[in-house]
N, CA, C and O of each residue as an XYZ file, in Angstrom:
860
protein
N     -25.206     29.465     16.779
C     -24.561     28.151     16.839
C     -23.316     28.143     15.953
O     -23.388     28.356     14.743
N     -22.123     27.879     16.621
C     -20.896     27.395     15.747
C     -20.716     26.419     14.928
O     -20.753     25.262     15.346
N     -20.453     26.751     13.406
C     -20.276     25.756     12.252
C     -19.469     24.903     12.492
O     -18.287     25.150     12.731
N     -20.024     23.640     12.466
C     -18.577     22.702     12.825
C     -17.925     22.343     11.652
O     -18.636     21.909     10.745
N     -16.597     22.439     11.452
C     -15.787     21.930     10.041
C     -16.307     20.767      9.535
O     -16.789     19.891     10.253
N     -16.232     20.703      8.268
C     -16.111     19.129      7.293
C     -15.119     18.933      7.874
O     -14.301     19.703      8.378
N     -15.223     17.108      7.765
C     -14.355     15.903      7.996
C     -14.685     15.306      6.636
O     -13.730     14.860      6.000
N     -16.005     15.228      6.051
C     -15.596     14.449      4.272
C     -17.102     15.220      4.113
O     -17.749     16.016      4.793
N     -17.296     14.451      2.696
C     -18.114     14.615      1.827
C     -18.607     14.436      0.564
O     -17.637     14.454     -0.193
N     -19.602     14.275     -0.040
C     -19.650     13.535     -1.237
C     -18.192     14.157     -2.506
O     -17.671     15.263     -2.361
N     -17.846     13.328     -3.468
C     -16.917     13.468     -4.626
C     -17.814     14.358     -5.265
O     -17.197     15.272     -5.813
N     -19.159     14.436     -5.410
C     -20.471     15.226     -6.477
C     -20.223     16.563     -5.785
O     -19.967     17.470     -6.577
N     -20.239     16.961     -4.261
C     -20.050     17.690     -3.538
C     -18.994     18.992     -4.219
O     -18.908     20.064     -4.817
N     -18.282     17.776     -3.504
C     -16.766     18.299     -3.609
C     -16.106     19.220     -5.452
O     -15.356     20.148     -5.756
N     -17.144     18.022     -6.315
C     -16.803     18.519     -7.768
C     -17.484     20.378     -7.562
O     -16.879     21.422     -7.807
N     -18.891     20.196     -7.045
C     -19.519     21.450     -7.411
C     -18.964     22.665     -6.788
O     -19.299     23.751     -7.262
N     -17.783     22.597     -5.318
C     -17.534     23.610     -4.628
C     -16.085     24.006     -5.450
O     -15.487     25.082     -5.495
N     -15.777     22.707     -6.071
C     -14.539     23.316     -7.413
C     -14.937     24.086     -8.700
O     -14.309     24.933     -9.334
N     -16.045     23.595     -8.880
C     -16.505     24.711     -9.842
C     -16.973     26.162     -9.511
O     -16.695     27.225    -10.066
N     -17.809     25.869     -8.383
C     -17.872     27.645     -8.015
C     -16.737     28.317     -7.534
O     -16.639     29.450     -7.063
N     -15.743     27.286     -7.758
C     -14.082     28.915     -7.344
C     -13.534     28.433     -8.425
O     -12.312     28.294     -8.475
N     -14.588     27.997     -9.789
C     -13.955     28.652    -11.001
C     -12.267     27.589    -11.292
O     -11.259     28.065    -11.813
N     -12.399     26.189    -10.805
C     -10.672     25.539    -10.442
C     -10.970     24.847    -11.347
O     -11.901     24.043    -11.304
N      -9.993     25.098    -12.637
C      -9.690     24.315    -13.750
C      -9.525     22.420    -13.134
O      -8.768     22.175    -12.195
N     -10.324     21.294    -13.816
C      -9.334     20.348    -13.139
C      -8.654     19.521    -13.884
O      -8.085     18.547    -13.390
N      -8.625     19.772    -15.053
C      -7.380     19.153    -15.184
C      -5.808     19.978    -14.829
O      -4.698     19.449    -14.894
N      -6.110     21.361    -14.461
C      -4.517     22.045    -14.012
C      -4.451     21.540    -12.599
O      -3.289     21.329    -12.253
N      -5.495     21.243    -11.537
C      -5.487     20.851    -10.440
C      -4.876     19.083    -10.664
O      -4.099     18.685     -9.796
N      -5.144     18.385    -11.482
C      -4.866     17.563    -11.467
C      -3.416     17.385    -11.442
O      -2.812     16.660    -10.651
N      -2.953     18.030    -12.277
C      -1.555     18.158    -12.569
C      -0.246     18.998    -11.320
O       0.959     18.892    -11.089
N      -1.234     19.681    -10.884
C      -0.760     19.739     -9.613
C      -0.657     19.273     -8.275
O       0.103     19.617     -7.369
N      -1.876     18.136     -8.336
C      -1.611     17.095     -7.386
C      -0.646     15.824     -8.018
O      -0.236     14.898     -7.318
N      -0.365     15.969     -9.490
C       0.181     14.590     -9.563
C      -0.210     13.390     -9.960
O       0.421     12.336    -10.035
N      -1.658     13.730    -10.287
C      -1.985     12.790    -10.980
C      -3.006     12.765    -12.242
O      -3.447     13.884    -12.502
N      -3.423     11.829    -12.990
C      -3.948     11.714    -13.702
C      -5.121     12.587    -14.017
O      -5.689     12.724    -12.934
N      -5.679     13.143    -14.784
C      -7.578     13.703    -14.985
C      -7.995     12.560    -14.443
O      -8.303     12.429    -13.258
N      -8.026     11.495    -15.483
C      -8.711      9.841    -14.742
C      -8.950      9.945    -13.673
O     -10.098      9.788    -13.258
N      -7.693     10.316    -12.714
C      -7.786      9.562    -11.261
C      -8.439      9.997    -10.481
O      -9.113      9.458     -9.603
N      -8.164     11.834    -10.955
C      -9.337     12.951     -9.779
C     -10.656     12.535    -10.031
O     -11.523     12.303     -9.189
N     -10.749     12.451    -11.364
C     -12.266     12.425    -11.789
C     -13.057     11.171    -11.095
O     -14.237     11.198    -10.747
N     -12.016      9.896    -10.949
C     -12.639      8.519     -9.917
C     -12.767      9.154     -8.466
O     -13.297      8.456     -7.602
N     -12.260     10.602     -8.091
C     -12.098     10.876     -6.760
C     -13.283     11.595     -6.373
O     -13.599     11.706     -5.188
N     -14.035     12.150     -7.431
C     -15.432     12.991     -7.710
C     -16.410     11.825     -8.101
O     -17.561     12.258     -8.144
N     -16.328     10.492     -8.399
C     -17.166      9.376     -8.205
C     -17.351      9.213     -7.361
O     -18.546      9.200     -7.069
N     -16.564      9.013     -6.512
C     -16.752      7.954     -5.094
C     -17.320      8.450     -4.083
O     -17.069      9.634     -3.855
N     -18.109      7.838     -3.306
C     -19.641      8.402     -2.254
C     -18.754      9.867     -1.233
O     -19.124     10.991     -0.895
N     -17.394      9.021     -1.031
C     -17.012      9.908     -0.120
C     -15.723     10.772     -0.540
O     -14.810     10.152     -1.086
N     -15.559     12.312     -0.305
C     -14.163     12.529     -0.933
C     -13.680     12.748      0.610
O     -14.514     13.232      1.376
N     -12.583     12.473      1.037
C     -12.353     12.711      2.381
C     -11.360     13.826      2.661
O     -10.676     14.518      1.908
N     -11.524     13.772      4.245
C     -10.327     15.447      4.322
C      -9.254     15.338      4.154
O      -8.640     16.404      4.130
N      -8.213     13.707      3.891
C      -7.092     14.018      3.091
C      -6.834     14.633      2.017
O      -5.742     15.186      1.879
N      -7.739     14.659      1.092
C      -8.502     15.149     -0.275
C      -8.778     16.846     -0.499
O      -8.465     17.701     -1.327
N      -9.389     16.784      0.494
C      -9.720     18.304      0.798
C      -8.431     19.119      1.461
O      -8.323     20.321      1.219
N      -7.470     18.454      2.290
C      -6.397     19.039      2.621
C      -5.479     19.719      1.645
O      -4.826     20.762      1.608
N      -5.785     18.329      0.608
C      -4.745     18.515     -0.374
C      -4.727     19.806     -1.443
O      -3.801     20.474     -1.904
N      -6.224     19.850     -1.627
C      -6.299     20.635     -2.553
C      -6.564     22.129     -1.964
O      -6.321     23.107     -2.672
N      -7.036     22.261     -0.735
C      -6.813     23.715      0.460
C      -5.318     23.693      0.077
O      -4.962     24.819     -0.269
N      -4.419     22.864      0.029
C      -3.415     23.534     -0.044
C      -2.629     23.987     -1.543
O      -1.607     24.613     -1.825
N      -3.152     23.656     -1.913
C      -2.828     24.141     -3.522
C      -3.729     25.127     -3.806
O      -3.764     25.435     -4.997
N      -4.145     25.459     -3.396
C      -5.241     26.589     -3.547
C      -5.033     28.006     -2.239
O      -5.518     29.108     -1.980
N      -4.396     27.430     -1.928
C      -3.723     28.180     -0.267
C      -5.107     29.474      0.305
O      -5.046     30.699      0.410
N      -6.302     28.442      0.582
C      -7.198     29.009      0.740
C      -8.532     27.516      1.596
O      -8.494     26.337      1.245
N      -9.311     27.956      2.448
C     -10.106     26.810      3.021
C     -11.397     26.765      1.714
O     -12.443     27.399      1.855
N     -11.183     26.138      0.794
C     -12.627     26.200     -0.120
C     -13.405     25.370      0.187
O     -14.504     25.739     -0.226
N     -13.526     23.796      1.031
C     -14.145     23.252      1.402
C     -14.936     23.529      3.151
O     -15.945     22.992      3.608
N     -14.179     24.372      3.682
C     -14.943     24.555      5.232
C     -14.784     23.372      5.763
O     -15.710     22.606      6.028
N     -13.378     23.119      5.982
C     -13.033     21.900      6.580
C     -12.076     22.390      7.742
O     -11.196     21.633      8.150
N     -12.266     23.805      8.339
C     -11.618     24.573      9.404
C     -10.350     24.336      9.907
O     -10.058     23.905     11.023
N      -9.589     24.668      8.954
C      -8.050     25.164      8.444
C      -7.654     26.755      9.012
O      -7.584     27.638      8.157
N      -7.485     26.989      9.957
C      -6.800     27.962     10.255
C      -5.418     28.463      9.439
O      -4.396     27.802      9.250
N      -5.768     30.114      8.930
C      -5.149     30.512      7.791
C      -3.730     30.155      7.846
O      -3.238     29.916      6.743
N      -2.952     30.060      8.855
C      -1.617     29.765      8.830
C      -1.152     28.461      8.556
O       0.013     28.113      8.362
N      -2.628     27.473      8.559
C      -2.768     26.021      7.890
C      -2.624     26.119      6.435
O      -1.731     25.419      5.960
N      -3.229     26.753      5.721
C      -3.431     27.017      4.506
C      -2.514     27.701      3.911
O      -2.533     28.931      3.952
N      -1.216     26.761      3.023
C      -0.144     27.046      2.944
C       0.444     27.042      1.324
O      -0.104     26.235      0.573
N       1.348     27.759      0.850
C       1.647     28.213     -0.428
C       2.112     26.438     -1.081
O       2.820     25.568     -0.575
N       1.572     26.467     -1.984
C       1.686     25.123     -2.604
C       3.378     24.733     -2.291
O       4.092     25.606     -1.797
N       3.702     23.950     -2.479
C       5.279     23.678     -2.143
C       5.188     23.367     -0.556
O       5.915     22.439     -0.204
N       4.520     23.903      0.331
C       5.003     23.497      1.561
C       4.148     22.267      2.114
O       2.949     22.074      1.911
N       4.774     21.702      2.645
C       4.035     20.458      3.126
C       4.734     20.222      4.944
O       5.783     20.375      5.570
N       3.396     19.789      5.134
C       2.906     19.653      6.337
C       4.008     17.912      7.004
O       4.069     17.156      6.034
N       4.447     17.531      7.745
C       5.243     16.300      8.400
C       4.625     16.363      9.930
O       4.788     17.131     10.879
N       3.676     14.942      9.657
C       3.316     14.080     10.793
C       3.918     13.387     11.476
O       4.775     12.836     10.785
N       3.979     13.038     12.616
C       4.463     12.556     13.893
C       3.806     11.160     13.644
O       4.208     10.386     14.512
N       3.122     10.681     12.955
C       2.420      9.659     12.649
C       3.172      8.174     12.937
O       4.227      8.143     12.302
N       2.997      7.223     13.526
C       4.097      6.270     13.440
C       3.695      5.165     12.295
O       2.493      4.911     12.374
N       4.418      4.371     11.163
C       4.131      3.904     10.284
C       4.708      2.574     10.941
O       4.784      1.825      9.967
N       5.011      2.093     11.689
C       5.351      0.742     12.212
C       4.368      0.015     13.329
O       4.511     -1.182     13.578
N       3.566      0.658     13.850
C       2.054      0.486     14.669
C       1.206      1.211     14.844
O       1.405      2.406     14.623
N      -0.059      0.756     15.306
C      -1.324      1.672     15.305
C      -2.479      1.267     14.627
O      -2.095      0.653     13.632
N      -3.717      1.304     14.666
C      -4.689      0.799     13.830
C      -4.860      1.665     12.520
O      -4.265      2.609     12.002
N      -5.974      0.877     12.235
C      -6.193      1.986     10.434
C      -7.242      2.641     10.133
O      -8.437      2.379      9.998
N      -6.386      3.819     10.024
C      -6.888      5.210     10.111
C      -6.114      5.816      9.144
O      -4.986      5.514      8.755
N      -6.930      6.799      8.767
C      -6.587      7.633      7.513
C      -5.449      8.623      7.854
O      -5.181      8.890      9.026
N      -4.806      9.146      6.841
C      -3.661     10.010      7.530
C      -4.033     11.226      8.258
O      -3.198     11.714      9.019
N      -5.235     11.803      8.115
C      -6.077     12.664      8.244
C      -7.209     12.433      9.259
O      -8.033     13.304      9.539
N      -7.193     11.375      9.713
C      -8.514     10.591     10.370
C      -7.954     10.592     12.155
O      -8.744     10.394     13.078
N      -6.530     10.842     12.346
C      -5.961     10.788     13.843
C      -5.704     12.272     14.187
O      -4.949     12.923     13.465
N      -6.299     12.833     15.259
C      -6.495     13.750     15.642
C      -4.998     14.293     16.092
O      -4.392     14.130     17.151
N      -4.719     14.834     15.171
C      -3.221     15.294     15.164
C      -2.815     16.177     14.344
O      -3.379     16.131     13.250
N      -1.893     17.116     14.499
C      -1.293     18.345     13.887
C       0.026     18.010     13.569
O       0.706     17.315     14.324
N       0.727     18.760     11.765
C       2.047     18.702     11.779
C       2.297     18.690     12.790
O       1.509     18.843     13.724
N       3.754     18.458     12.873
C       5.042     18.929     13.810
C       5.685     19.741     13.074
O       6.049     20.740     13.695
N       5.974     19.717     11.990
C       6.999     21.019     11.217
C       6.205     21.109      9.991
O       5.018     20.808      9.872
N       7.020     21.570      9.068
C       6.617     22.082      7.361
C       7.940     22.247      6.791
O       8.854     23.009      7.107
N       7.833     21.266      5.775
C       9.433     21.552      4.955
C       8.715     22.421      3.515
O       7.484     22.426      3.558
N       9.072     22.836      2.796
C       9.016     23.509      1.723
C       9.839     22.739      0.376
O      11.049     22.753      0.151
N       8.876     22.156     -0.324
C       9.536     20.920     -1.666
C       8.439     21.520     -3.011
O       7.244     21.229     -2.969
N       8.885     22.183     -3.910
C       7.616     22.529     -4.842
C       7.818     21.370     -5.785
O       7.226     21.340     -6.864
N       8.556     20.515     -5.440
C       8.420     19.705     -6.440
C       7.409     18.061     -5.428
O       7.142     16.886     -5.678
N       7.287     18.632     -4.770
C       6.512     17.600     -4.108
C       5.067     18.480     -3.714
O       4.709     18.607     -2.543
N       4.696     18.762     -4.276
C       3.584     20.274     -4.045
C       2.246     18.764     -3.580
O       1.958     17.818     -4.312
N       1.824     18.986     -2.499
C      -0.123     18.060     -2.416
C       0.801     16.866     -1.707
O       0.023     15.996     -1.315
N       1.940     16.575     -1.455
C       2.171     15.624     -0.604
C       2.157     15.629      1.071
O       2.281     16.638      1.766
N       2.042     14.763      1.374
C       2.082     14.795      3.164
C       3.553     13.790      3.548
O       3.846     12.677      3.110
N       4.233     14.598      4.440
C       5.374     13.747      4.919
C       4.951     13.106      6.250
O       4.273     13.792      7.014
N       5.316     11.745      6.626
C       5.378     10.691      7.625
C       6.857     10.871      8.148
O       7.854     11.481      7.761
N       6.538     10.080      9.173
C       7.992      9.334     10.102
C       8.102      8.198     10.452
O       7.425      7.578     11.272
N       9.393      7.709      9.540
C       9.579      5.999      9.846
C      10.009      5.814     11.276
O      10.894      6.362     11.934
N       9.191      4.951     11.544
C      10.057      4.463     13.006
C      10.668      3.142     12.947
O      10.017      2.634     12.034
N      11.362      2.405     13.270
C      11.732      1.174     13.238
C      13.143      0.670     11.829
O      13.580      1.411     10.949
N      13.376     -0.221     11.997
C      14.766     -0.697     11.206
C      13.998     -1.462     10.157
O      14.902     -1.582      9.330
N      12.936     -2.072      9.610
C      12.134     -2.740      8.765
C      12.795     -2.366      7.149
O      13.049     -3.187      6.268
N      12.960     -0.968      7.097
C      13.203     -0.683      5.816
C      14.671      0.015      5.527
O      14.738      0.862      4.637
N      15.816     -0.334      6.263
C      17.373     -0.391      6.427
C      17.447     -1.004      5.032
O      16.751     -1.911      4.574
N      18.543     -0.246      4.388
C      19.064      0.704      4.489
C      18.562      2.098      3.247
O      19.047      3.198      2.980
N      17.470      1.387      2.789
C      17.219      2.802      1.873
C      15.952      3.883      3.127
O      15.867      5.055      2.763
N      15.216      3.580      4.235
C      15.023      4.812      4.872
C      15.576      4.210      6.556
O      15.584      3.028      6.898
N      15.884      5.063      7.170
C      16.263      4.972      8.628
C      15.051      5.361      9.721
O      14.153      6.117      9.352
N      15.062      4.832     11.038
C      14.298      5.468     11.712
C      14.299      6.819     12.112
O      15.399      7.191     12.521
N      13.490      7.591     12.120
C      13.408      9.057     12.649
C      13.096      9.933     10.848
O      12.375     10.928     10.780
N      13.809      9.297      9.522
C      13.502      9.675      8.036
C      12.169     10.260      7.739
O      11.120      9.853      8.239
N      12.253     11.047      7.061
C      10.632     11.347      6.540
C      10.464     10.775      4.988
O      11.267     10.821      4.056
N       9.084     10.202      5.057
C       9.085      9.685      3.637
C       7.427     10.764      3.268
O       6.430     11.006      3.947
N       7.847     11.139      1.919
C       6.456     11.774      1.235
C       5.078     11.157      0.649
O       5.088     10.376     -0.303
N       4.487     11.365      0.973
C       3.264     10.443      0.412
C       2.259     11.148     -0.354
O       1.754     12.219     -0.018
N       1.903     10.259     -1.773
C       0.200     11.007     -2.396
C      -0.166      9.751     -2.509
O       0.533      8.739     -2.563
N      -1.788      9.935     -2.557
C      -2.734      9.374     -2.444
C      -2.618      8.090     -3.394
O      -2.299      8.273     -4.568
N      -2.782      7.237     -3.081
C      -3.331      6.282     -4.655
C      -4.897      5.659     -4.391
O      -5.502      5.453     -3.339
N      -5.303      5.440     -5.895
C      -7.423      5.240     -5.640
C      -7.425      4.140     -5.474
O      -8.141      3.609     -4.625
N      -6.441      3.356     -6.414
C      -6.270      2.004     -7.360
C      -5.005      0.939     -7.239
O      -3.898      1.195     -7.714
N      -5.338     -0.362     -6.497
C      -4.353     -1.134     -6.640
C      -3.812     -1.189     -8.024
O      -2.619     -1.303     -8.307
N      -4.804     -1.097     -8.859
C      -4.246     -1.632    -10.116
C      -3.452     -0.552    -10.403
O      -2.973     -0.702    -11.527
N      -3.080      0.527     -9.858
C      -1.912      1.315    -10.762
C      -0.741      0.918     -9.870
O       0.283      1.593     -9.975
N      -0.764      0.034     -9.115
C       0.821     -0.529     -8.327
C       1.887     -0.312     -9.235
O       1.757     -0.854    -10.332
N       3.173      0.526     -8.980
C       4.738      0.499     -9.489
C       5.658     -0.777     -8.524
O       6.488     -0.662     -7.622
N       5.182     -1.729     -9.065
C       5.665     -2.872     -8.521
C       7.396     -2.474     -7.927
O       8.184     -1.662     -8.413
N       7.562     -3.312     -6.821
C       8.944     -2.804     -6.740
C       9.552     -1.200     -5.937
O      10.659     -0.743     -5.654
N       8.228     -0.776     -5.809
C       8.301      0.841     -5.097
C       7.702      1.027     -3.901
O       6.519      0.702     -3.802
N       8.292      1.501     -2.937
C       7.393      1.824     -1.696
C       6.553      2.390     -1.615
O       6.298      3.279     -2.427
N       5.790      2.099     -0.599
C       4.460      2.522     -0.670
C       4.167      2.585      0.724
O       5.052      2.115      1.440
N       3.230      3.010      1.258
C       2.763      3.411      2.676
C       1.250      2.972      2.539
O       0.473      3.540      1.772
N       0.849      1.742      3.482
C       0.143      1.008      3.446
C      -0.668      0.742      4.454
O      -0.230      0.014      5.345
N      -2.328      1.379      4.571
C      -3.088      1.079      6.131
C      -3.873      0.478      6.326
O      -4.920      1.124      6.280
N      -4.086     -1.045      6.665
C      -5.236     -1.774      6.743
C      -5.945     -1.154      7.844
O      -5.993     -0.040      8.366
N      -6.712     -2.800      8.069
C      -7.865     -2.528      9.462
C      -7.027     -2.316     10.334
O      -7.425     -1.414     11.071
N      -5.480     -2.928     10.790
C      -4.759     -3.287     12.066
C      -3.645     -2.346     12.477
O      -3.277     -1.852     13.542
N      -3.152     -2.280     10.890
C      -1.276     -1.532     10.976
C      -1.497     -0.411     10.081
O      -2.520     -0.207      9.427
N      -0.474      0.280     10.112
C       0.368      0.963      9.049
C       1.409      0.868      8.853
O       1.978      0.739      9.937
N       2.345      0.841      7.760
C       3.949      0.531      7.418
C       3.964      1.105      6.178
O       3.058      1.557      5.479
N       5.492      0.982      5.978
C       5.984      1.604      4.290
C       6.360     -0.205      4.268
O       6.578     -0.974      5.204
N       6.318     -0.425      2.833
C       6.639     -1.510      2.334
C       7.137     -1.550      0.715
O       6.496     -0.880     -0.094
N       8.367     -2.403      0.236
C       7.972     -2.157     -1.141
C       6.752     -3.138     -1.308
O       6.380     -3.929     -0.441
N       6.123     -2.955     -2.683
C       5.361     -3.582     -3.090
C       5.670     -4.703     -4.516
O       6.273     -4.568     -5.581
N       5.110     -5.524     -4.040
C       5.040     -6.999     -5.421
C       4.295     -7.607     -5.335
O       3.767     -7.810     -4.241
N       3.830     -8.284     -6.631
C       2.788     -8.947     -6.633
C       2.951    -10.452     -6.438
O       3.788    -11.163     -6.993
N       1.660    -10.968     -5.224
C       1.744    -12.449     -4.539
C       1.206    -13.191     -5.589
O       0.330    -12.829     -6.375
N       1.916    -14.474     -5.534
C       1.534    -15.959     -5.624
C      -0.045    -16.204     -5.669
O      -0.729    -16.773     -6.520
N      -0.484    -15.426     -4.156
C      -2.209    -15.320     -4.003
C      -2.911    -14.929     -4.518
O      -2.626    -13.753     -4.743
N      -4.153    -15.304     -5.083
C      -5.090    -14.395     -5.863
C      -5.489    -13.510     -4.625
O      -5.440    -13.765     -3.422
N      -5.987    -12.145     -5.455
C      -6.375    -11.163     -4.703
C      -5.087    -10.691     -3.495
O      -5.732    -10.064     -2.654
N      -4.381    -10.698     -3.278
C      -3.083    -10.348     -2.487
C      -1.951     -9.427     -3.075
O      -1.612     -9.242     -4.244
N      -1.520     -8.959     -2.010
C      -0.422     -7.994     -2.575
C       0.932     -8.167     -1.628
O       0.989     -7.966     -0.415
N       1.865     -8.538     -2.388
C       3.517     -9.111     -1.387
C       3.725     -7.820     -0.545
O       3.585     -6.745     -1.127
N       4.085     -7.837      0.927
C       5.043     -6.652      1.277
C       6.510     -7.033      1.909
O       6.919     -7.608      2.918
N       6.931     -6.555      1.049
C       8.923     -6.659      1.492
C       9.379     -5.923      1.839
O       9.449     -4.862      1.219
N       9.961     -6.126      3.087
C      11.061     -5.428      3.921
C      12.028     -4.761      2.865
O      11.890     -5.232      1.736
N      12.907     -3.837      2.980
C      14.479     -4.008      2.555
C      15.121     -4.828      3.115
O      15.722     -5.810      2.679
N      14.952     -4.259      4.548
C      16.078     -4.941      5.920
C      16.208     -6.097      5.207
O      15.146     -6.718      5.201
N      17.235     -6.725      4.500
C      17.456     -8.489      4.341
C      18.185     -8.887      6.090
O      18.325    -10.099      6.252
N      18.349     -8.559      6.545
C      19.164     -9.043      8.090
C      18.642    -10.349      8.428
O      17.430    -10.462      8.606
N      19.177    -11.048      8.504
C      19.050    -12.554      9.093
C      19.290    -12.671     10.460
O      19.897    -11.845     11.142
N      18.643    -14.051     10.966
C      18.768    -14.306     12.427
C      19.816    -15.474     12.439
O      20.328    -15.595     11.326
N      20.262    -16.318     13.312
C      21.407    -17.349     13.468
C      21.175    -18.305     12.931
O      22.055    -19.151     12.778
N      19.601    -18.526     12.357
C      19.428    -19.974     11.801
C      18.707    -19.685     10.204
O      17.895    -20.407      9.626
N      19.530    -17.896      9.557
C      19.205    -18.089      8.470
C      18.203    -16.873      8.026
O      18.339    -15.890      7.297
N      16.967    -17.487      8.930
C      15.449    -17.053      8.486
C      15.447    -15.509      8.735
O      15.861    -14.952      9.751
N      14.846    -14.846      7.502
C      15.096    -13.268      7.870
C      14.220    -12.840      9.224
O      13.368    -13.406      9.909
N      14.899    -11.508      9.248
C      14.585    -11.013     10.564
C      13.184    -10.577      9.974
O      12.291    -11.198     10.551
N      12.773     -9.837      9.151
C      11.899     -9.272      8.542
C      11.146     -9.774      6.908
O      11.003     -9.169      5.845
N      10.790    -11.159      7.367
C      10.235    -11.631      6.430
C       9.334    -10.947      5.377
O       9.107     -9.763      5.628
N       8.738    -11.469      4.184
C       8.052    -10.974      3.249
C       6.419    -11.286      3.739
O       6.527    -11.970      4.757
N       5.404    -11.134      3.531
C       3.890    -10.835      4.034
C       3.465    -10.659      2.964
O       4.002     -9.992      2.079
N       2.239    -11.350      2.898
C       1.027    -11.262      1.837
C      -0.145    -10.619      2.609
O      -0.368    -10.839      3.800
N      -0.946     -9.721      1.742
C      -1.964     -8.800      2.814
C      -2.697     -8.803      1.498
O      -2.347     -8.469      0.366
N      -4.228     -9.453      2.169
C      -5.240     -8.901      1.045
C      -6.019     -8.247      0.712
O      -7.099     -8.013      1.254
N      -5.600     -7.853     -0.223
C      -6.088     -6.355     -0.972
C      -7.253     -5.671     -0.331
O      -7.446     -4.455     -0.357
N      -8.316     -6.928      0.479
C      -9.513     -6.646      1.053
C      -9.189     -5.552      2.006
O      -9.902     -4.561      2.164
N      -8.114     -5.778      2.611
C      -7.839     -5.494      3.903
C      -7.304     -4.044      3.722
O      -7.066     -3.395      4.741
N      -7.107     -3.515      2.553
C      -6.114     -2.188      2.473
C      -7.271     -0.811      2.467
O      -8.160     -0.613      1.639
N      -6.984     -0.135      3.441
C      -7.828      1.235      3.395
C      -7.210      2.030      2.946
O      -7.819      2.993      2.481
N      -6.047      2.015      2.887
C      -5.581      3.208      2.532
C      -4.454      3.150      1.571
O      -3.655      2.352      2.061
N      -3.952      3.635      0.352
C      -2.583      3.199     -0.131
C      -2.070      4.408     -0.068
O      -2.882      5.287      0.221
N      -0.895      4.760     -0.260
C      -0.162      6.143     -0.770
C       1.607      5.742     -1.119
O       2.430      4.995     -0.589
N       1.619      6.486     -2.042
C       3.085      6.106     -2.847
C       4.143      7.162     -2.208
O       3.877      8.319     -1.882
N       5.173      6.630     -2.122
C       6.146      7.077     -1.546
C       6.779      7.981     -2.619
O       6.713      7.436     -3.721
N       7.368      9.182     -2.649
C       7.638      9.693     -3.669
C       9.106     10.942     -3.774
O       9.750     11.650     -4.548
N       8.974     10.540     -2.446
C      10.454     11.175     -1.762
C      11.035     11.050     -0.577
O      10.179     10.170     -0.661
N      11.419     11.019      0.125
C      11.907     11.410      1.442
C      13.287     11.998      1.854
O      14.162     12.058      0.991
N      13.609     12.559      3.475
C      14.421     12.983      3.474
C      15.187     12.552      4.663
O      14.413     12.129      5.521
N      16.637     12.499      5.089
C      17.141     12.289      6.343
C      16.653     13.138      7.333
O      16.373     14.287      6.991
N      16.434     12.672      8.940
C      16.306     13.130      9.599
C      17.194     15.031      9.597
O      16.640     16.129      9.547
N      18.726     14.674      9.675
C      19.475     15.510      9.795
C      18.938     16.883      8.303
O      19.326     18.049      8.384
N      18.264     16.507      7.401
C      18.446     17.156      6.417
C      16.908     18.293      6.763
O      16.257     19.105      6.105
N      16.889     17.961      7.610
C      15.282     19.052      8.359
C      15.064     20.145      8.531
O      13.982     20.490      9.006
C-alpha cells in the first residue's frame, strides 16, 4: 500500500520529528523570521499545518515531515516558491490548503521561508499593481499587528492584501485600501471595512514584493 503524504499534524508531532534531525530551534526560528516565542506557540497548537511544514522542508532543503515534496520541491533556502493564487476572490483556504503548484521560483535569501502571491485587481494602487507579487510569512497572533502594514488576510469568504488598523469595534480589525480613487459623488471607490477578528483564518505579513516586469 502507498504512503499517502501529510497534509498537517500535531505542533507535539511536529516538535519531536525536529528533534530527531537534531534542528536547533531557536536557529530555525531565526531563519523563518520569527520569534523562539512564536515557533514555540506553533508546537502548542493541536494542529501544525503544511504551510508550516513547507516552510521549514524548505529551509532544511530536505522532506523531514513526509508531506510528499518531490526533491526538486525541496529547495535551497533563499528560493521561494510564487502562487497563482488570486488575493481579490475565492473562499478561505489556507495558502497551502488549494490544490495547486508554484508557477515559478524567484531566489530572495533575504526573504528565506516566505511564499510569494499575485495581486489581482486595482484595490491596492499605487504601492502594489495587478499582476505584482507580494511575499508573505505566517503570523499566529493578531496581537502582534504592525498597524499601518500590509498584510494578506483569509477569512471564511475572501482573501485580499489590506493595510491593517485598528477599528472603532471591539474585537475588529480596520482594512484599508490604498486605492484613495473616488467616484463622482465623492464616496471612495474602495472604502475602508471592519472584519472580525472571529472571522480571520489566516493572517500573513507582507514583507516584500516585486513588479511583475522584475521576474
Amino acid at each position: 500500500m502507498t504512503k499517502q503524504p501529510r497534509t498537517q499534524m500535531s505542533g507535539k508531532e511536529a516538535r519531536y520529528i525536529l528533534k530527531q534531525n537534531s534542528v536547533n530551534l531557536a536557529w530555525l526560528a531565526e531563519q523563518i523570521g520569527i520569534s523562539p516565542q512564536a515557533l514555540n506557540s506553533r508546537f502548542n497548537a493541536e494542529v501544525f499545518s503544511r504551510a508550516n511544514m513547507m516552510e521549514i522542508n524548505s529551509i532544511l532543503k530536505k522532506d523531514i515531515f513526509g508531506i510528499g515534496e518531490k526533491p526538486s520541491e525541496v529547495l535551497a533556502a533563499g528560493t521561494i516558491p510564487v502562487f497563482d493564487i488570486r488575493l481579490s476572490a475565492g473562499f478561505g483556504n489556507g495558502l497551502y490548503d488549494d490544490e495547486s503548484s508554484p508557477v515559478e521560483y524567484v531566489s530572495i535569501p533575504s526573504l528565506s521561508g516566505c511564499v510569494g502571491l499575485t495581486i489581482y485587481g486595482d484595490s491596492m494602487l499605487p504601492r502594489y499593481r495587478s499582476g505584482d507579487v507580494v511575499f508573505v510569512r505566517p503570523l499566529q497572533e493578531t496581537s502582534f499587528i504592525d498597524w499601518g502594514h500590509p498584510y494578506v488576510i483569509i477569512s471564511r469568504e475572501d482573501r485580499f492584501v489590506k493595510l491593517l488598523y485598528p477599528s472603532d469595534k471591539a474585537d475588529c480589525i480596520r482594512l484599508v485600501s490604498a486605492n484613495e480613487e473616488t467616484r463622482s459623488d465623492g464616496s471612495r471607490l474602495y472604502p475602508d471595512n471592519d472584519l472580525p477578528k472571529e472571522y480571520i483564518l489566516y493572517l500573513y505579513k507582507v514583507v516584500g514584493h516585486l513588479r511583475r516586469e522584475q521576474l
